[in-house]
C-alpha positions as CSV (number, residue, x, y, z in Angstrom):
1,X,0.0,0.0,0.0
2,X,2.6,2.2,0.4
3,X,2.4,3.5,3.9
4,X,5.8,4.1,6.1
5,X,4.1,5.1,9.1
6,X,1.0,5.2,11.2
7,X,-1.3,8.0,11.7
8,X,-1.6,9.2,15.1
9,X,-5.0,7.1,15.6
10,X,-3.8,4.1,14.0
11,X,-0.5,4.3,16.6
12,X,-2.9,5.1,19.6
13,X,-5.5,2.4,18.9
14,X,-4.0,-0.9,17.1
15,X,-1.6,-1.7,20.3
16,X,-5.2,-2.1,22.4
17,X,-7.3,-3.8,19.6
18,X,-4.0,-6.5,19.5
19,X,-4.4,-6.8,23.3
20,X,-8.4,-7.8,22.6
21,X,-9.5,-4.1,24.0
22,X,-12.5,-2.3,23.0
23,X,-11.8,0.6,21.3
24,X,-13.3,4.2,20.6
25,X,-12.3,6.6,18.4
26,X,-13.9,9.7,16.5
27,X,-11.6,11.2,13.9
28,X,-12.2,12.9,10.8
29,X,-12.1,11.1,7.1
30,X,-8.9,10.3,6.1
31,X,-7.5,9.8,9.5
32,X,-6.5,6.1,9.1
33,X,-9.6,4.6,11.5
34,X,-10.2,1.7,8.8
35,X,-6.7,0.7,8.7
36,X,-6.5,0.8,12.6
37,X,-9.3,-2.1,12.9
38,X,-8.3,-3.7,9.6
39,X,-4.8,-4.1,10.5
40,X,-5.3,-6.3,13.8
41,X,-7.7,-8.1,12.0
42,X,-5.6,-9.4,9.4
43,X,-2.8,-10.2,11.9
44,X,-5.2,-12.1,14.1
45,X,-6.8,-13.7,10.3
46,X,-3.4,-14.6,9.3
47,X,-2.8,-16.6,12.1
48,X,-6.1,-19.0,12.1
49,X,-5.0,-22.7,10.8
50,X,-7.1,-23.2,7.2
51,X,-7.0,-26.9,7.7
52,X,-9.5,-25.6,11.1
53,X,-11.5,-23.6,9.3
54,X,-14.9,-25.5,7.7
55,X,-17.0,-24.1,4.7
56,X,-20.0,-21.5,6.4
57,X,-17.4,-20.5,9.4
58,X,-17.4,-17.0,9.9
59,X,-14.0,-15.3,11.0
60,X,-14.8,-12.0,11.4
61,X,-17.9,-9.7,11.6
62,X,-17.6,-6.0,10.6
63,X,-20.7,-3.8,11.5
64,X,-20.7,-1.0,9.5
65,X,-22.8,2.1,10.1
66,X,-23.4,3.1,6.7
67,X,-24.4,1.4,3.4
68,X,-22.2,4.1,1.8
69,X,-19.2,2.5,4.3
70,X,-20.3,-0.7,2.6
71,X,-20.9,0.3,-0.5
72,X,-16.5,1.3,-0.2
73,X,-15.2,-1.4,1.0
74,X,-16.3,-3.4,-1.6
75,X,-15.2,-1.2,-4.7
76,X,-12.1,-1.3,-2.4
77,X,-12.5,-5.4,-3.3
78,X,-13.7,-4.9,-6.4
79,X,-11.2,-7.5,-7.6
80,X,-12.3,-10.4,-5.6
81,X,-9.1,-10.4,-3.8
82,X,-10.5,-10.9,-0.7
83,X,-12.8,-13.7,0.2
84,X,-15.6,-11.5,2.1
85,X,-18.9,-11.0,1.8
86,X,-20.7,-8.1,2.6
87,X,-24.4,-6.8,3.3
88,X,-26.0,-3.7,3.6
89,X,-29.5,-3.5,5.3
């Protein structure tokens, strides 16, 4: 992606959601809060055994509180690159 360093939010809130805190932040657009949830996630993903996972498992569960939030992350996956499914309602 290109990134060298965190943002101030992402360096104040991934060390908590890695320790399995709850976390709340309110920042402006653009401030990194996607990547600060997203990153942990993938680290904690990344370590899950595939031969332990079984077809209809769900890993992780993202509540977003927009469809337009929705609506982004999946022209962010508009390649299929990652295997997620997503809902708006």
């Amino acid at each position: 992606m290109g990134f060298t360093e965190m943002t101030p939010v992402q360096a104040s809130t991934i060390p908590h959601f890695l320790k399995n805190k709850d976390v709340v932040v309110e920042a402006v657009t653009g401030s990194g809060k996607t990547l600060a949830f997203l990153i942990p996630l993938l680290e904690r993903l990344s370590k899950v055994s595939i031969a332990d996972v079984k077809r209809g498992d769900v890993l992780a569960l993202i509540i977003s509180p927009t469809r337009f939030f929705v609506s982004e992350k999946n022209r962010n996956n508009s390649s299929g690159s990652w295997p997620v499914k997503s809902s708006a309602f």
